[in-house]
Structure formats: C-alpha cells, structure tokens
N, C-alpha and C positions, 0 to 999 in steps of 0.2 A: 893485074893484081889489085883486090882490094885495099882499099885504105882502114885505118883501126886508131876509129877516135873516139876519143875517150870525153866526156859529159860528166862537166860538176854545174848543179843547178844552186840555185839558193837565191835568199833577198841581199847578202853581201853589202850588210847594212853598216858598220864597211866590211870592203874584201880585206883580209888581213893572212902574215906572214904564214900559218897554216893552212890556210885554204890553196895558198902557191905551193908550199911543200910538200904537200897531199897530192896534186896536181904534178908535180915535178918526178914524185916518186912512181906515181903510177903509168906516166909517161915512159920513165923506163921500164921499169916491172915486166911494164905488161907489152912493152914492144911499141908503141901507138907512134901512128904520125904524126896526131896532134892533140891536143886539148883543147876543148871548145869549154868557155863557161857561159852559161845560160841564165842571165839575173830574172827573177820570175817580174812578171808585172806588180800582181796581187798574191802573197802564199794561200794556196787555198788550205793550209796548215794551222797558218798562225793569225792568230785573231788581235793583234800588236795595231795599237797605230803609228806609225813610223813617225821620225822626226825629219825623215829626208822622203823629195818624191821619187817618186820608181828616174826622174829623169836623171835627179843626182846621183842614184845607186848605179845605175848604165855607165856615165861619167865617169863613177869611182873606179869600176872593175874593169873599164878599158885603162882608166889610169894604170893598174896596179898590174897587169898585163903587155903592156903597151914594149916592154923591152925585151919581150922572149919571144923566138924566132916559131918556138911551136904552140904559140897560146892564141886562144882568138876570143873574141865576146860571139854570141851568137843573139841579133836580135829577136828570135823566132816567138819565146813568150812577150818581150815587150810589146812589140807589133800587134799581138792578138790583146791587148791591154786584158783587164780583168783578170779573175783568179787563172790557174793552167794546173792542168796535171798534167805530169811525167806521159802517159800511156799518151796524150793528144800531141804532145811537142815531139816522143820519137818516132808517133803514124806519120808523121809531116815529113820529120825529118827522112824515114826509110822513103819516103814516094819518094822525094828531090834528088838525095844520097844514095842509089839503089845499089851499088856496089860496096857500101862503105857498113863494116861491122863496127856496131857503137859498145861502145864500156863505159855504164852509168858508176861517177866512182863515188862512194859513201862513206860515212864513217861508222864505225860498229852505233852507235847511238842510233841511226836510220835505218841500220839490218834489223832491229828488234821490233821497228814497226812497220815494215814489207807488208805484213797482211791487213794494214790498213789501209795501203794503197789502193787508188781504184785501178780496176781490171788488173791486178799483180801477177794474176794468170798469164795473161797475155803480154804484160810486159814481159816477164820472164821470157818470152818465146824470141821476143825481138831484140835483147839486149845481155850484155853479160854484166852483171853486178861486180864490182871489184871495191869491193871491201877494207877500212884498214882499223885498227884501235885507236879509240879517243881516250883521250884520260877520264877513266871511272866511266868506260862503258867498251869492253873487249868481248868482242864476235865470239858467238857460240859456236863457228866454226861447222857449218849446215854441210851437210855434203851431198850437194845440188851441181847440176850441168850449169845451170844460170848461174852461179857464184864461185868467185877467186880472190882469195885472200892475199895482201900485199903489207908488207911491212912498211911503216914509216914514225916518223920521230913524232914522242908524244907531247905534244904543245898545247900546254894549258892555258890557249887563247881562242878568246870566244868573242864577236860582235857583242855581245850586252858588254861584257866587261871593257871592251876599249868603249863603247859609248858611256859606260861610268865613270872610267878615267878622266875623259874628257871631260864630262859635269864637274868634276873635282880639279877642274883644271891640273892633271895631272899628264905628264909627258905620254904619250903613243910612240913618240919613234923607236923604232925596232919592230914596233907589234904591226905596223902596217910600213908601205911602202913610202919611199919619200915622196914620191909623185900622187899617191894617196893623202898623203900626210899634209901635202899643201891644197889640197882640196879644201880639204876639210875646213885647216884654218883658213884661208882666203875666204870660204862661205860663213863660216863660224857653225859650221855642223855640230849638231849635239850639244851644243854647250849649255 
C-alpha cells in the first residue's frame, strides 16, 4: 500500500502555531501518513532579505516539529542550496518515494497564484493540491482532479507579524512553539 504524505514548503521564517494547525488538519482530512515540511533554501518567490540564515530557519522548523510522531523536516531544498521550485523538489521526491502519493497543502492565498508556478501543468499531474482558507483570502473552490479543499481554523498569524512583534519587543508565546520560542531568544532572532 502506498504511503500519502502530505508537503507544506515555505522559508518558515519562523514556523509558527498555524503552519502546525494546517499541517495537523490536513493530516487528518485527508488520511496522510505523514507530513513532511520542506523549509526552501532561497524562495524563488520572495525577493525579502532575511534576518535569519536558511541554517537557523532548518533549526527553527525541526524545533517546532520535533514533538509529533507524524511530522518530519525534509532536507531536500536545503541541500540543493539556492532558489527551488515545487516542480524540482517533487521530480526528486517521486524518483526516491515511487510508491508514495504526495498532497502539496496550501493556503487559499497560493491557490490564486497556481498559474504562476513553473510547470503548474505538470505538477498538477504529480501531486494533489489540498487547499485550506486564510484569513482575507478563501479559495474559489476550482473543480479540478488535482485539488481538495479542507477546513481548518483561521489564524491570523503570519511570519512578518511575529518577526514585528519581536522588533517591539513584544511576547510570541502562543504564536510559535516553545521550543521555537527559545530559539529565537537564545539567538536573539529578529530583534
């Protein structure tokens, strides 16, 4: 029997309490073994310079993962360092995992820019998109073979805003994990 793992990508500049929730929900939903998160080396998205290196963002999202039985980091973009698109990390991934069906999970704010993706063609072929609502951006609700819609709580938490909190010297706990949360200050991230 196949496996049905599920793939949230991003720079998880930090990973924070919605990115698990998303993660959590879609793990059930949708049936999955596991969840793999994938922090990117370089976004080939975002043109940001970060305040942290891709090694502390790896650090942070094994941190904030580190206690659930079906969660994993996957080094596969780090390791290629430089920018990565989606279409190159899950060719890699189908050669290695040849039995194993993947569920890229997204938030409605990334379903509206699918066709900006490179080859989005051909990822559609290889991957089922599993979709959920962000706050102030709910999925048009496509109805496509390559997409499944899944409910999950809407949390109006965002990596910029916990790294502005933190500039204001203002509390994070809750918005990220504890074991995130000492990262951060032991390094003095973002401040």
């Amino acid at each position: 029997m196949s496996e049905r793992i599920g793939i949230v990508g991003g720079t998880f500049d930090p990973p924070h309490i919605a990115h698990l929730m998303l993660a959590e929900e879609a793990l059930h939903a949708l049936h999955l073994d596991e969840v793999w998160f994938i922090p990117v080396y370089t976004p080939p998205h975002k043109n940001m310079k970060s305040e942290s290196t891709p090694g502390q963002r790896l650090d942070l999202i094994k941190a904030a993962v580190e206690n659930h039985p079906d969660f994993r980091v996957s080094t596969i973009e780090y390791e290629r360092r430089g920018p990565s698109y989606s279409i190159d990390t899950i060719r890699a991934l189908k050669e290695k995992y040849t039995d194993a069906s993947f569920y890229f999970i997204i938030g409605g704010d990334m379903e509206a820019q699918l066709h900006t993706w490179k080859d989005i063609g051909h990822l559609k072929e290889m991957v089922t998109f599993a979709v959920a609502d962000r706050p102030g951006y709910f999925a048009e609700k496509m109805n496509e073979d390559s997409i499944q819609y899944i409910e999950a709580p809407l949390l109006d938490i965002s990596s910029t805003d916990i790294r502005g909190r933190i500039k204001l010297g203002k509390s994070v706990r809750y918005y990220v994990t504890d074991e995130v949360r000492h990262i951060i200050e032991k390094q003095g991230l973002y401040e």
